[in-house]
KEKOL-800339 format. One record per residue: residue in one letter; x, y, z of N, C-alpha, C, O in turn; residue number from 1. Coordinates in Angstrom, 2 decimals. Atoms other than C-alpha are relative to their C-alpha. Layout:
<recs>
REC res    n.px    n.py    n.pz   ca.px   ca.py   ca.pz    c.px    c.py    c.pz    o.px    o.py    o.pz   n
REC   A       X       Y       Z       X       Y       Z       X       Y       Z       X       Y       Z NUM
...
</recs>
This chain:
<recs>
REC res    n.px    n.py    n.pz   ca.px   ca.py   ca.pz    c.px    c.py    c.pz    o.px    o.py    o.pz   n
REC   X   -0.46    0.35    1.33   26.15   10.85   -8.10   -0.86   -1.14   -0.53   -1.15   -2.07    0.23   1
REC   X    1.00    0.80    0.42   23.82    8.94  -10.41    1.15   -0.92   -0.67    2.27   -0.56   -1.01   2
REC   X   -1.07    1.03    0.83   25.51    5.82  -11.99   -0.63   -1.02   -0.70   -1.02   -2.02   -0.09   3
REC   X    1.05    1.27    0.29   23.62    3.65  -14.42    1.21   -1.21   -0.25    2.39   -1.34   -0.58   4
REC   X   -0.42    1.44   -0.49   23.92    0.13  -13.72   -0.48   -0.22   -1.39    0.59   -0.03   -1.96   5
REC   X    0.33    0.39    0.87   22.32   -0.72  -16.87   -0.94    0.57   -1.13   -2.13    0.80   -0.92   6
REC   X    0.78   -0.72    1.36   21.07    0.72  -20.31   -0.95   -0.69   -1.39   -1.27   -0.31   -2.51   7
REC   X    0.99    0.74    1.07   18.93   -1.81  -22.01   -1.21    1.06   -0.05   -1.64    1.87    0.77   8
REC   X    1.00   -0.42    1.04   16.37   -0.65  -24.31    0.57    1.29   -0.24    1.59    1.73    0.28   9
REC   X   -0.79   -1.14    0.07   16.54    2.70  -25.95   -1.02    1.25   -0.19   -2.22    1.04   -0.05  10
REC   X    1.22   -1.20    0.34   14.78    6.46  -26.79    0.47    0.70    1.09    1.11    0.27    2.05  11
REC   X    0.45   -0.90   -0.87   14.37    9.35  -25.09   -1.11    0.45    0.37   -2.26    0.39   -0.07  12
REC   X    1.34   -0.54   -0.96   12.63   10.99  -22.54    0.67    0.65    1.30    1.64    1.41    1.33  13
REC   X   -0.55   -0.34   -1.20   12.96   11.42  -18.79   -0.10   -0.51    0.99   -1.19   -0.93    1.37  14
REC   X   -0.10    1.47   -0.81   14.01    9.32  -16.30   -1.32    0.66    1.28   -1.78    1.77    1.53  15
REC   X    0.83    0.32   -1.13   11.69    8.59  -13.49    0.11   -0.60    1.51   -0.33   -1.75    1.41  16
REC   X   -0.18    0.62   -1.24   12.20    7.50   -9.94   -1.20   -1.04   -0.07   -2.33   -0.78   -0.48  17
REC   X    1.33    1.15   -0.49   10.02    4.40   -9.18    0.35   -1.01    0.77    0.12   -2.18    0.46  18
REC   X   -0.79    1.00   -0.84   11.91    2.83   -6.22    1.04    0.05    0.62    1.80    0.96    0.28  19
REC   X   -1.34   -0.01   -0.43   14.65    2.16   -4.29    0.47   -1.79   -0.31   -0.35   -2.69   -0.50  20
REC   X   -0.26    1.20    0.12   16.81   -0.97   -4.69   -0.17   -0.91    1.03   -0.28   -2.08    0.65  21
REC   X    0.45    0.60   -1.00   16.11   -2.23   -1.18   -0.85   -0.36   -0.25   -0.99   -1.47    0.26  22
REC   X    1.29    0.31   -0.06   12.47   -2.36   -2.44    0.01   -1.84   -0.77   -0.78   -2.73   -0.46  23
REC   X    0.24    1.08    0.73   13.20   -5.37   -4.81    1.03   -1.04    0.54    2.20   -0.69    0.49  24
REC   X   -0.88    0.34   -0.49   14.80   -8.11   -3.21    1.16   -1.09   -1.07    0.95   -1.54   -2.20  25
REC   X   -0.94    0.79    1.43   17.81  -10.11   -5.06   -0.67   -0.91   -0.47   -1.59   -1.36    0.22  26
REC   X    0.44    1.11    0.83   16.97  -12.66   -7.67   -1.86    0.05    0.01   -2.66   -0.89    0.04  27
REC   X    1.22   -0.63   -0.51   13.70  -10.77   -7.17   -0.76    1.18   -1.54   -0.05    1.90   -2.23  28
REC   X    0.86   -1.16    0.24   10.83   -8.54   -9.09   -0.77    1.13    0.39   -1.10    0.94    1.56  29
REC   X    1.13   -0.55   -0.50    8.57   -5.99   -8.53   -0.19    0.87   -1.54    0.66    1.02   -2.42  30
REC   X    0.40   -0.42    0.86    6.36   -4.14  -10.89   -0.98    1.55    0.00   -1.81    1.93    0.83  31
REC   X    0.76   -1.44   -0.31    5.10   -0.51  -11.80   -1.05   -0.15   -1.25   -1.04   -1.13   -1.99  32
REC   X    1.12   -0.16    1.04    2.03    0.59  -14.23    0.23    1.37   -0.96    0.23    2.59   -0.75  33
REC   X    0.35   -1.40    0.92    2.07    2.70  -16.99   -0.59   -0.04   -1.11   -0.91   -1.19   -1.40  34
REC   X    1.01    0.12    1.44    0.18    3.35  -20.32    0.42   -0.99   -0.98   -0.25   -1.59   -1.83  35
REC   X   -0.41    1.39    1.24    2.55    0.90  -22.16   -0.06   -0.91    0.58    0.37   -1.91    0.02  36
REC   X    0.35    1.24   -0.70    1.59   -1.41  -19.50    0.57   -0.64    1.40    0.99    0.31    2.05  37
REC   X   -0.85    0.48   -1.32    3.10   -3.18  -16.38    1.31   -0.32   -0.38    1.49   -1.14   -1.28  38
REC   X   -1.08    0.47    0.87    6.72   -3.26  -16.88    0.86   -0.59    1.62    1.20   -0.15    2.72  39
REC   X   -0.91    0.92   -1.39    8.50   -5.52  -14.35    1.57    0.54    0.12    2.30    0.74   -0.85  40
REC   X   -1.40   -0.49   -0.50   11.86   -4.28  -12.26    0.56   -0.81    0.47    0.08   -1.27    1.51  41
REC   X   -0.49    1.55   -0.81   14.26   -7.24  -11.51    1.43    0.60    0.39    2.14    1.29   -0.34  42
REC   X   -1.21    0.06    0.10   17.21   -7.20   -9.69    1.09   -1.24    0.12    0.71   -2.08    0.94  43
REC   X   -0.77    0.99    0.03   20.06   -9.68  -10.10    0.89   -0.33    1.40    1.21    0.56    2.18  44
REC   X   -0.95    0.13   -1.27   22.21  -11.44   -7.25    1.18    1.15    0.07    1.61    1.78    1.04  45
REC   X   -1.58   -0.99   -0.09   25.30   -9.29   -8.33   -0.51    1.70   -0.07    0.16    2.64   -0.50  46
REC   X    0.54   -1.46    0.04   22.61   -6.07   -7.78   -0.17    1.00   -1.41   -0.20    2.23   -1.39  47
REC   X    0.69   -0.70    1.25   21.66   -5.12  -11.47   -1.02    0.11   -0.20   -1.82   -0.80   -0.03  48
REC   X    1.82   -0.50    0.20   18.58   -3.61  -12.20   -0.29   -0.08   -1.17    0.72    0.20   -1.81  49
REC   X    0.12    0.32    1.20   17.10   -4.29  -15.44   -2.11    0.35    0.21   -2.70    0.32    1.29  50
REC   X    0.60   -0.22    0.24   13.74   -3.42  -16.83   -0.58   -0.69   -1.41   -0.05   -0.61   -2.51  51
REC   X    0.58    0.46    0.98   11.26   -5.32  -18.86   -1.89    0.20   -0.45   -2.37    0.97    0.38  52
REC   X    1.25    0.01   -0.17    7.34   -5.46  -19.87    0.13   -1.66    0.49    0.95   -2.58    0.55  53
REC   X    0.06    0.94   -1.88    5.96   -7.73  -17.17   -1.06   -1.21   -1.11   -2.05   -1.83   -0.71  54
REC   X    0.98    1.09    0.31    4.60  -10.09  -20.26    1.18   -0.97   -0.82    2.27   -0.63   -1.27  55
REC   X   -1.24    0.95    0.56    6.34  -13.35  -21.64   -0.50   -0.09   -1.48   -1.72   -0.14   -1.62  56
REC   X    0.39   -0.18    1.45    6.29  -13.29  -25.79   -1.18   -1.60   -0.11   -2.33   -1.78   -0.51  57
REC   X    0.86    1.41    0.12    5.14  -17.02  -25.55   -1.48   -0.36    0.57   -2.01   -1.20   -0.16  58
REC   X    1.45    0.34   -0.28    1.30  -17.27  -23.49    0.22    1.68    0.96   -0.62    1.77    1.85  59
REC   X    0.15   -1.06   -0.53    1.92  -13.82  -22.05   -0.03   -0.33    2.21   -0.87   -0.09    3.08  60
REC   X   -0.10    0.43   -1.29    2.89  -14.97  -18.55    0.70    1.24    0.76    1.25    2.17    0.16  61
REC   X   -0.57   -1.37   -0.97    4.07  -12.48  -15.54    1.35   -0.50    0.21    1.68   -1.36    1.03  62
REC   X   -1.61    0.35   -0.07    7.80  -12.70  -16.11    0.26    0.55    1.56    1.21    0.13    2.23  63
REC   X   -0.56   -0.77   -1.64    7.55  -10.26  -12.35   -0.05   -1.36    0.41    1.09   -1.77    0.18  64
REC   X    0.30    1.18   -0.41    6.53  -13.74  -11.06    1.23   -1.36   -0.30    1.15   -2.41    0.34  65
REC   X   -0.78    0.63    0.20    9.55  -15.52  -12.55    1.61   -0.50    0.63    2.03    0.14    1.60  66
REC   X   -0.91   -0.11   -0.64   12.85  -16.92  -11.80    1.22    0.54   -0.29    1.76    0.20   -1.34  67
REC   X   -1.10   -0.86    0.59   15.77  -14.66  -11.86    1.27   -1.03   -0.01    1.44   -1.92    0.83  68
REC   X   -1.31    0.90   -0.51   18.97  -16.39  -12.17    1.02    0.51   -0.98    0.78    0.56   -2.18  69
REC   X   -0.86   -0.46    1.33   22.01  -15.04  -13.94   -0.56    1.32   -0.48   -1.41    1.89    0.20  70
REC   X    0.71   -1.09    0.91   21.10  -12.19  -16.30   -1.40   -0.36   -0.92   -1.58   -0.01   -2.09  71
REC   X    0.94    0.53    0.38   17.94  -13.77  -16.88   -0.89   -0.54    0.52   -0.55   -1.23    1.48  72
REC   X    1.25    0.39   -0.72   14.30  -14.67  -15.96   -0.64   -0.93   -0.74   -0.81   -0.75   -1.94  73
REC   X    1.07    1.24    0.50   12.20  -17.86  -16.63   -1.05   -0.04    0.21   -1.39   -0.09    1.40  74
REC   X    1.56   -0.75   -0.28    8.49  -17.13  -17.27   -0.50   -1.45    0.78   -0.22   -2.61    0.52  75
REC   X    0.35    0.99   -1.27    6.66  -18.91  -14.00   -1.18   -0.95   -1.07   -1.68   -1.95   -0.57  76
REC   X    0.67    0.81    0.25    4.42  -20.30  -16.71    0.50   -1.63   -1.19    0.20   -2.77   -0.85  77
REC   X   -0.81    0.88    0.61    6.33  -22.57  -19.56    1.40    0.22   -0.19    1.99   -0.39   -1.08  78
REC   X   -1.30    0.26   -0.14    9.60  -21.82  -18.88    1.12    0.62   -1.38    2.17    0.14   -1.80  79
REC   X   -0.29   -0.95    1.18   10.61  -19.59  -21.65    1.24    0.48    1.15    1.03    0.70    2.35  80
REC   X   -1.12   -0.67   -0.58   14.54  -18.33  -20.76    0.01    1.71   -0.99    0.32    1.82   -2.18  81
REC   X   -0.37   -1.53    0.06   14.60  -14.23  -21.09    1.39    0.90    0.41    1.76    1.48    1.43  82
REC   X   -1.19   -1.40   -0.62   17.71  -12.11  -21.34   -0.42    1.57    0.47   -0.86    2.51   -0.20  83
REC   X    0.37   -1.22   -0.47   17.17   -9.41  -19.23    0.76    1.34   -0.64    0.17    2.42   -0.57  84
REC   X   -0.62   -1.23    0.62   19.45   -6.89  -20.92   -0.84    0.32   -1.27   -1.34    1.45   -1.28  85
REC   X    0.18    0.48    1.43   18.19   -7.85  -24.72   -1.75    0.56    0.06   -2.43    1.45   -0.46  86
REC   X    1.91    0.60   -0.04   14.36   -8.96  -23.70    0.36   -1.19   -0.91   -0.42   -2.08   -0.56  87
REC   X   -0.12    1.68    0.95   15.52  -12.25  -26.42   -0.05   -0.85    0.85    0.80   -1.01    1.71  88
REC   X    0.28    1.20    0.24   14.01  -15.04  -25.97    0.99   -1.01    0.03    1.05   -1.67   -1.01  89
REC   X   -0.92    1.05    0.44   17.08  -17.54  -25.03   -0.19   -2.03   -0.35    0.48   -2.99   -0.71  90
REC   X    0.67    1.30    0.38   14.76  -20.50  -25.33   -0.49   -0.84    0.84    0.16   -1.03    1.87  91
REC   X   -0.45    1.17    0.87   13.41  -23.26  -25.55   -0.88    0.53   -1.38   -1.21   -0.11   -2.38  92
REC   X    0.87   -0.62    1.71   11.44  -20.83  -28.31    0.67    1.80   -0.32    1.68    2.25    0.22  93
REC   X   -0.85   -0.97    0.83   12.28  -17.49  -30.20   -1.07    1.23    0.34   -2.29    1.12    0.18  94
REC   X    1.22   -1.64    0.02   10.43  -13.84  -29.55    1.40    0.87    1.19    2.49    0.72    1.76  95
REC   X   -0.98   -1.20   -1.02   11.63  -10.82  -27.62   -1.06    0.72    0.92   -2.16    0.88    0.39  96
REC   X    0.53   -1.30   -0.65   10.18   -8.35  -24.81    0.35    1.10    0.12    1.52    1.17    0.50  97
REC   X   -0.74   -1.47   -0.04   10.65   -4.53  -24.86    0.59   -0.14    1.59    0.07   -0.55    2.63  98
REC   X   -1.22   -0.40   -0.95   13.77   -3.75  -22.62   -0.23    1.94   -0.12   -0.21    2.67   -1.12  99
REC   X   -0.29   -1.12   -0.07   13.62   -0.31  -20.95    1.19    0.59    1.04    1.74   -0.19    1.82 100
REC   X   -1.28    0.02    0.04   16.51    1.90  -20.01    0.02    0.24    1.43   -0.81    1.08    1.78 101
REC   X    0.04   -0.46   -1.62   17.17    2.13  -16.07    1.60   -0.03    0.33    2.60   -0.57   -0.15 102
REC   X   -1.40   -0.10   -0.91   19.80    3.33  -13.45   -0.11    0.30    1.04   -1.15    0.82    1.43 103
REC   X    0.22    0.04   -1.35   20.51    3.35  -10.25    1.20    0.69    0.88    2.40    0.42    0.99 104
REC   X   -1.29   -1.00   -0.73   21.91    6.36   -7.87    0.46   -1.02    1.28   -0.18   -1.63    2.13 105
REC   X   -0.74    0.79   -1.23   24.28    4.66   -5.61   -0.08    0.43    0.86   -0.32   -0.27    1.84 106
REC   X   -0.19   -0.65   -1.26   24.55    7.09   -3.36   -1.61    0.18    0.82   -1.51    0.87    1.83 107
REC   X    0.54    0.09   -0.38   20.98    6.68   -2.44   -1.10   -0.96   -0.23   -2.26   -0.81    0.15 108
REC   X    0.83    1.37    0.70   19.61    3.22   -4.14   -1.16    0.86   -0.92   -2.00   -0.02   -1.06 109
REC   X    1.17   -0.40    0.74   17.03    5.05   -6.13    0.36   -0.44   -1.27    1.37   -0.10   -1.88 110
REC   X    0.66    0.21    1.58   15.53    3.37   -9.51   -0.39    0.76   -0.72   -1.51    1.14   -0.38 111
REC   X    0.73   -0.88    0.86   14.97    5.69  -12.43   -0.01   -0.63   -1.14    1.03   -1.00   -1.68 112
REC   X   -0.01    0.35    1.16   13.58    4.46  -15.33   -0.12    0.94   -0.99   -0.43    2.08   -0.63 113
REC   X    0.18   -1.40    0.66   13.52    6.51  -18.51   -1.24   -0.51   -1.08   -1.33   -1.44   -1.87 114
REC   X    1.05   -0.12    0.78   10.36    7.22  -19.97   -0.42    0.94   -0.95    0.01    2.06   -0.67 115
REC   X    0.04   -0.85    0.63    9.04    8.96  -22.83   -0.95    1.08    0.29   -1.93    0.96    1.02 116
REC   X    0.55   -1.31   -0.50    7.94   12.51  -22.73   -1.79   -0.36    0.21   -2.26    0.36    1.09 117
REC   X    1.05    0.24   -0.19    4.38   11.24  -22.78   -0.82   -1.14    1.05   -2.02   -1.23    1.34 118
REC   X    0.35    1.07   -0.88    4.11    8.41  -20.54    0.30    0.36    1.33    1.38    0.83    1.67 119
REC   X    0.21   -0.18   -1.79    3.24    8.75  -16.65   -0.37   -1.61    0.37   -1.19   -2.37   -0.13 120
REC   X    0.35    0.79   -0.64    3.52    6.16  -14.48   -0.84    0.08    1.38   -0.65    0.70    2.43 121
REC   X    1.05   -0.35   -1.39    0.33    5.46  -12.26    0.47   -0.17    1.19    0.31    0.64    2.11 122
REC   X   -0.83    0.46   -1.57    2.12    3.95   -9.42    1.08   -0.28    0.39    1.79   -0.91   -0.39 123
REC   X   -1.21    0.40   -0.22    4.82    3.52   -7.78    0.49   -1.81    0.25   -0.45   -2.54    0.56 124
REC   X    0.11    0.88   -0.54    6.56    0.17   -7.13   -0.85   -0.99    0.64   -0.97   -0.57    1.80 125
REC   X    0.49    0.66   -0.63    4.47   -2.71   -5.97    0.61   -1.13    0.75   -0.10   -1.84    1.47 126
</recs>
């Protein structure tokens, strides 16, 4: 039984496997590649998976690299607070990152993100 944990961002397409939840560890990232770019996979202490592009609106920093805490990541370079559901910018400045839509089968930890009919991801998980 598939069960999404979480539906940020939006569109169709077709979901994708790119992981298991074991792979990312709590308060943790990891990141896959695709044509719209590196989009970072975080999961939260309380095991939510969330999906973002892996860049911060403010100097373009590797939010994968950041700190998770709460429903939210702090870019490892100036400290920009990110809602992970949203992608907004909770501060100490204003912008957003595309949020894409993921879920996660319980019954066998697998990550699927949903992508659009045209986009392939090159790799799996890093």
């Amino acid at each position: 039984m598939t069960t999404t944990t979480t539906m940020s961002g939006s569109g169709t397409g077709t979901w994708t496997t790119i992981g298991n939840v074991a792979d990312i560890p709590r308060r943790g990232a990891r990141c896959v590649t695709s044509p719209l770019g590196r989009i970072a996979v975080f999961r939260t202490m309380e095991d939510e998976i969330f999906a973002t592009e892996d860049r911060c609106p403010h100097k373009g920093g590797p939010l994968s690299q950041g700190i998770v805490h709460g429903g939210a990541v702090t870019c490892p370079l100036h400290s920009q607070v990110i809602a992970l559901d949203t992608g907004l910018v909770l501060g100490p400045d204003e912008g957003r990152v595309r949020t894409f839509p993921v879920r996660v089968d319980r019954a066998t930890g697998a990550i699927e993100l949903m992508v659009a009919p045209q986009t392939a991801f090159a790799e799996a998980a890093e």
